[in-house]
Structures are given as C-alpha cells and as structure tokens.
C-alpha positions in Angstrom: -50.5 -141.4 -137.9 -48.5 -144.3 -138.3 -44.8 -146.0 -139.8 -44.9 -148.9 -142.0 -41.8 -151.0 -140.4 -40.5 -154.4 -141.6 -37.6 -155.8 -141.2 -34.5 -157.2 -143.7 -35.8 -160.5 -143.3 -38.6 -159.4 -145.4 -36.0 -159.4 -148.3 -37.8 -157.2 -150.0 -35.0 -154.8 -151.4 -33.9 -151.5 -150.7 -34.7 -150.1 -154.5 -38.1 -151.3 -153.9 -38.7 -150.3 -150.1 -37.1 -147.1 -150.4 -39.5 -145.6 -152.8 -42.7 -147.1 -150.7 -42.0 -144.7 -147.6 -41.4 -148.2 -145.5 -38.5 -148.3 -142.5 -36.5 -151.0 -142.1 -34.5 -152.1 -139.5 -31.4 -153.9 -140.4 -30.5 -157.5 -139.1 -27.3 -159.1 -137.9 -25.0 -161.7 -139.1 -21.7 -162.9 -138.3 -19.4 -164.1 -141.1 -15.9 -165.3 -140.1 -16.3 -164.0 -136.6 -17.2 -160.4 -138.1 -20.6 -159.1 -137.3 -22.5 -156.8 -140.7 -26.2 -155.4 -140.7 -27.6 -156.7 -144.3 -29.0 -153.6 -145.9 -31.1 -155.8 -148.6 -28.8 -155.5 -151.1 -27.8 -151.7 -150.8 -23.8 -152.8 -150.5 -23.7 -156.4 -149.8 -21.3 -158.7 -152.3 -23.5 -161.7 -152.9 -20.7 -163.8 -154.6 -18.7 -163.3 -152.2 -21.0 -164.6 -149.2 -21.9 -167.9 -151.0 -18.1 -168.2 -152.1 -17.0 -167.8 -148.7 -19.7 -170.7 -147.3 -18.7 -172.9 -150.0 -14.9 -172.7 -148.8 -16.5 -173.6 -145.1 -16.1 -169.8 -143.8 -18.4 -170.3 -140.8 -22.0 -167.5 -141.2 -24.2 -167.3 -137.9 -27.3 -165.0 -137.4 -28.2 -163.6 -133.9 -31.1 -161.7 -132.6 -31.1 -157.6 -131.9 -30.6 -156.8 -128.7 -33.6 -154.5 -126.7 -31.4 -151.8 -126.6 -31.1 -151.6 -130.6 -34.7 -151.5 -130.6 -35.4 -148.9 -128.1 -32.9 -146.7 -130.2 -34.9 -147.2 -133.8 -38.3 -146.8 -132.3 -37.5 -143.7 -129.6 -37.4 -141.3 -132.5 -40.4 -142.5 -134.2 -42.5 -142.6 -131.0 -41.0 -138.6 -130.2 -42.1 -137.5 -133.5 -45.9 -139.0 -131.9 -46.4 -141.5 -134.4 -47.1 -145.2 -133.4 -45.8 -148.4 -136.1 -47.1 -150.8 -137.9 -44.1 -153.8 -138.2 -45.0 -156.1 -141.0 -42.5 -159.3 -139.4 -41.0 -162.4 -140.5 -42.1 -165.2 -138.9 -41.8 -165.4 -135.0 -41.1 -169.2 -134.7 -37.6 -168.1 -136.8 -36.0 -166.2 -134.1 -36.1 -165.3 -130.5 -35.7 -161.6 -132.1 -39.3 -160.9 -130.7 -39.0 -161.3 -127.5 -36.1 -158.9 -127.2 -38.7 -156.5 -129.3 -41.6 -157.3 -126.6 -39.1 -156.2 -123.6 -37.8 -153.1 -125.6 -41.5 -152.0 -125.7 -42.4 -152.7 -122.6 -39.9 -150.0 -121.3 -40.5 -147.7 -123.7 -44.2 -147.2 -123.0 -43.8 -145.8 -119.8 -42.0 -143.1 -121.4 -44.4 -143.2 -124.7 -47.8 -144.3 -122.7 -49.7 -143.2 -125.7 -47.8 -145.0 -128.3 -48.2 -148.0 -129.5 -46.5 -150.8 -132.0 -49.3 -153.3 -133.9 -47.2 -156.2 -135.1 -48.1 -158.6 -137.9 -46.7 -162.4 -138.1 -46.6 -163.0 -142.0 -45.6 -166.7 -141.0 -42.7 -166.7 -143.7 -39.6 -165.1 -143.9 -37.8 -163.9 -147.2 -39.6 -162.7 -150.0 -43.1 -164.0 -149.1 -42.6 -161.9 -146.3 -41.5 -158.9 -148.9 -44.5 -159.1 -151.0 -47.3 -158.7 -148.0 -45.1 -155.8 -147.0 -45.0 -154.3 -150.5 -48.9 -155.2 -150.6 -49.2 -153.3 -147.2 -47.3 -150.1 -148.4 -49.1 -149.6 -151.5 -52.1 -149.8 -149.3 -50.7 -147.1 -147.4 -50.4 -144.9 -150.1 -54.4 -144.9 -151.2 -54.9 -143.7 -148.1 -55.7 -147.3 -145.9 -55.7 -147.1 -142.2 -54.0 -149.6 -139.9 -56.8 -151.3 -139.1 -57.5 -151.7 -143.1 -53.9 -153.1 -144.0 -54.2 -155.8 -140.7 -57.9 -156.9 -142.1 -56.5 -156.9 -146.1 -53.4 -159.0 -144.6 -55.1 -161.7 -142.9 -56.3 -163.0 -146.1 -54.1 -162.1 -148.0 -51.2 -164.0 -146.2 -53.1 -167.3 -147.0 -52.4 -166.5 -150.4 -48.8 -166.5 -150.9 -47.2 -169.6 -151.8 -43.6 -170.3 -151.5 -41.9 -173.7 -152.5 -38.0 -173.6 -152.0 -35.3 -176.0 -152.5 -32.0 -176.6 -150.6 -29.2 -177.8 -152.1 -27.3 -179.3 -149.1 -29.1 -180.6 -146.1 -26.1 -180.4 -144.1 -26.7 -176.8 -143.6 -30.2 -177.4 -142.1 -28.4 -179.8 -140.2 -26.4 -176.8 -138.8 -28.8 -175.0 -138.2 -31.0 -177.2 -136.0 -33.9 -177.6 -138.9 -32.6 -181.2 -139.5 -31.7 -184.0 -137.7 -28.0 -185.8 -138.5 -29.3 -188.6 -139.7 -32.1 -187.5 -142.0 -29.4 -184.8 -143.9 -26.8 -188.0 -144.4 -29.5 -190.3 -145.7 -30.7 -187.5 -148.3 -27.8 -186.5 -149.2 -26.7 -190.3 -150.3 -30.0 -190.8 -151.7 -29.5 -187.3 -153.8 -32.7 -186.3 -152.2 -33.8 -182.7 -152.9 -36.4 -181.8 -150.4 -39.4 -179.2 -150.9 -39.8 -176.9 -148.1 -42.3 -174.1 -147.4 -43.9 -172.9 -144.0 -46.4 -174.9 -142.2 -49.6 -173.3 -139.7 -46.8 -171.7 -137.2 -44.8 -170.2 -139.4 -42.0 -173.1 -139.5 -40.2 -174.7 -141.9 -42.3 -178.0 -143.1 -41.1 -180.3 -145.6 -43.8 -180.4 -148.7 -42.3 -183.3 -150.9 -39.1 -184.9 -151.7 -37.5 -185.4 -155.3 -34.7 -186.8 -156.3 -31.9 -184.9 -158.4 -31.6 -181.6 -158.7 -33.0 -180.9 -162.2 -36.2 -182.6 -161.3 -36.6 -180.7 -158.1 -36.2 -177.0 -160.2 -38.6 -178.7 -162.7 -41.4 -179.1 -159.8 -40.9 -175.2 -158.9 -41.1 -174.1 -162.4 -44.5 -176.0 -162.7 -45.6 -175.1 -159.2 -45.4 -171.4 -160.6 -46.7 -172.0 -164.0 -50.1 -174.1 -163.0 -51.2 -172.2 -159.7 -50.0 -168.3 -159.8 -52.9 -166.1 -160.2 -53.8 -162.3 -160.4 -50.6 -162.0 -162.6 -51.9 -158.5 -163.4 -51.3 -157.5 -160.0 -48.6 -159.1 -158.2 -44.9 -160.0 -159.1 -43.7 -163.8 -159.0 -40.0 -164.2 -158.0 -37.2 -166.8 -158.2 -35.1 -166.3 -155.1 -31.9 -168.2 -155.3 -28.5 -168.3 -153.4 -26.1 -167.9 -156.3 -27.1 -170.1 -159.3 -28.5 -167.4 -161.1 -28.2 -169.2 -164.0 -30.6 -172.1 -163.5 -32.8 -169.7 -162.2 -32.8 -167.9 -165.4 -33.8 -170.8 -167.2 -36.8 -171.4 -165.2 -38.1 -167.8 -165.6 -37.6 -168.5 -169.5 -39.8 -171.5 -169.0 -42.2 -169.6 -167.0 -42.8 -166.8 -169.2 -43.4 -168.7 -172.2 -46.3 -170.6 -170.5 -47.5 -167.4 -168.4 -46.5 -164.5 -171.0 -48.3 -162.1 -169.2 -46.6 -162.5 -165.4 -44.0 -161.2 -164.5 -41.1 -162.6 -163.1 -38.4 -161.2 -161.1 -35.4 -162.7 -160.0 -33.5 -162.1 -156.4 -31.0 -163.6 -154.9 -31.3 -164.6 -151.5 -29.5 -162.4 -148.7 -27.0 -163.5 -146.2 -29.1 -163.6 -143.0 -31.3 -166.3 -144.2 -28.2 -167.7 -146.8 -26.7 -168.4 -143.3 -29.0 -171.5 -142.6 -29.7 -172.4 -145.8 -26.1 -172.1 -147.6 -25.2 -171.6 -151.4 -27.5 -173.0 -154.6 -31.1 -172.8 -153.0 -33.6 -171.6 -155.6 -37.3 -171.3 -154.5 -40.2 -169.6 -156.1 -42.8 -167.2 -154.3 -46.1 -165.9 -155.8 -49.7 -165.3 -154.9 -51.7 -168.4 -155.3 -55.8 -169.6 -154.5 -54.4 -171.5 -151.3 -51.1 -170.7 -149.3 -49.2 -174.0 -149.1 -50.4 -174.4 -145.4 -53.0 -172.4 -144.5 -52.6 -170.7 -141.5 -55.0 -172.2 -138.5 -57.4 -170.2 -137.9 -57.9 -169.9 -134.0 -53.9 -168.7 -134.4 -54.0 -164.7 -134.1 -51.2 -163.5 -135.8 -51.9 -160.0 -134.7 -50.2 -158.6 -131.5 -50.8 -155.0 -130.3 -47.2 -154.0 -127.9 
C-alpha cells in the first residue's frame, strides 16, 4: 500500500484534495517577518496578502527543514505504508534536498519503506491537475507503478501560459535581471512565461499592454485545450478576479462545453510573483516545452 502525497505548491485546493484521500504537507512563508504554513486556501485571506505586497510589506518563501519532514513521514512509514509525492518542480526550491537527507535517515529505521517521487516540472496548478489526475487514478484501483507510467505522458500535456504584472518582483526574486525588469517595465512590456525542459521559468513571448497580453491567454485556451470532457481549465490569478472573469466569459462562449474554474493564486508562489498575475492552465496536444526526454523525472528515496 501506498499515500498519495503532494505538496501546497501544487495549489490544488483543500475542497478538492480533501475529498481525493491525498496528504499534503503544508509550505512556509514569511510575511512581515511572520512565518504561516498555506493550507491551500483552508483560512488564508487572499486580499489581504496582495494588499499587503502592494503597500511594499516584504513576503519570502523558505524551504522545510529535514526535521519537518522526518515528522510527516514517520507516521506514515509506522503505519507500513510507503508514498507516492506527486512535487512541484525541483529547479524551484532547494526544498528537495532537505527531503533527500530526511529520508536518508529515516530508512535505517524504515529499511523496507520507501518514498517514489515525481517532478511534474511546474508548480501551481499545473502541478494540481497531475495530482488530481493521479488520485482519481488511485481510486480505480491503479498501482504506483500505473500512476508514474500515466504521468509521464501526461505531464507533456499540460499547458500553462501566465502573465506577470510587475517584473520587479521577478527581479526580487532572482528570475530577472535589473536591467531587463526596468527596460520592460518602461516599454510596458508584459511577458509570457511558462516552464521550459527543467522545470524553470522560460519566457514564451512578450506583448505589450496588459489587455493584449490577457487577450493572448484567453486565445491560448480557446484554440488548443482539448479533452474538455475530462479535465478542468483554470484561470489562476493574484487578485484581479475581475479580469479574470471576463476571460472565462470569453472562453466559454467559444468552448461552451469546458469548463472553467477560476483560483486565485496562493501566497507561496504570490511571494515571487506579486499582485495582478493571471495565467491559464489546461491539458493541451503539446506541453509548452516538452520535457527532454533523456531527463528522468522519476526518483525512488
């Protein structure tokens, strides 16, 4: 037997994980020097976050520590069950190496037991939707070895396209260099990210003005989402729920038969990419990037 594990960097959130039998282990950030566990939506005050970054209240991220690792997993391995961790994407956080040392002690006490971990490459909802995908897996009675095999392809399939509002907040965060976030932010230059071959941030086109920019994701959803009968689309934004509500009009008029949820982003990943970021996610013919292929993203601990 095994437990399905992801992490709140999956953003996929606690009214649909709960219900999937899927454990989650809650990650850290620190807003105005005050350290919270985002419990995907559970208690957190969106409005408040972004309202707080907008005024310049300083939000960092940090990675758990081994010990907070050793103390979710020791139950699960004493109950003799091993896990299957559906992650975000190991090129976004040194979080895994802190995992890799936590398991490394804890098999000599749990020899038998063991954690299979699977890079999805993305973080935020594209993450979510493989481990949604996974769960319901899961339940029709799929072993491990069937969910790793369904996810391999299946990752390749889920596009994401995002916007960010202000570059100075990649800037921040490392993702950008000085002089590239002043130039686009004169030029009113709205880049398109998604996730290149590694799993990192890659910059996909450029557009200038915000209206045009939401335009291109709106279209991006409408001309390449398929399987609509199957799997959800979102619009994941950072508080501009409005716009973003205006683009899922647009959507379902041209695509009547997909649906469309909306989600707003949480404040792990709202950390580095600050307030009015709106992307789209879905399950496509091609992921943006396709993953390389001699890159295993597949790591038994």
């Amino acid at each position: 037997m095994s437990v399905l594990l992801t992490d709140s960097d999956c953003e996929l959130w606690f009214d649909e994980l709960e219900p999937l039998n899927i454990k989650n282990i809650e990650m850290p950030y620190i807003l105005d020097g005050n350290e919270y566990m985002y419990d995907l939506g559970k208690t957190t005050d969106f409005k408040d976050f972004y309202n707080k970054l907008r005024k310049g209240v300083s939000s960092t991220t940090s990675a758990l520590n081994i010990e907070q690792y050793k103390n979710f997993l020791t139950p699960i391995f004493e109950s003799g069950e091993d896990v299957l961790y559906i992650s975000f994407s190991h090129a976004m956080s040194g979080t895994f190496d802190q995992l890799r040392i936590a398991m490394k002690e804890l098999k000599e006490k749990f020899p038998n037991r063991k954690l299979t971990l699977f890079n999805t490459n993305a973080i935020s909802v594209p993450s979510g939707i493989q481990v949604k995908a996974a769960a319901k897996l899961k339940e029709n009675g799929a072993t491990d070895e069937e969910i790793i095999s369904f996810l391999k392809e299946f990752t390749n399939n889920i596009a994401c396209y995002f916007m960010v509002n202000n570059l100075m907040h990649l800037k921040r965060g490392g993702r950008l260099s000085a002089t590239a976030a002043i130039a686009g932010s004169i030029l009113n230059l709205k880049p398109i990210l998604s996730f290149d071959s590694k799993g990192s941030l890659k910059v996909v086109n450029k557009i200038i003005g915000r209206k045009a920019a939401l335009n291109y994701l709106t279209k991006k959803v409408i001309e390449d989402a398929i399987d609509e009968e199957k799997y959800d689309a979102y619009i994941i934004d950072a508080d501009c729920r409005n716009e973003t509500e205006e683009m899922a009009k647009k959507i379902k008029t041209s695509r009547p038969n997909l649906n469309v949820k909306l989600q707003t982003i949480g404040p792990v990943i709202g950390s580095h990419c600050g307030p009015d970021v709106v992307g789209v996610v879905f399950v496509a013919k091609n992921r943006v990037v396709e993953l390389e292929k001699n890159i295993s993203n597949v790591e038994v601990l």
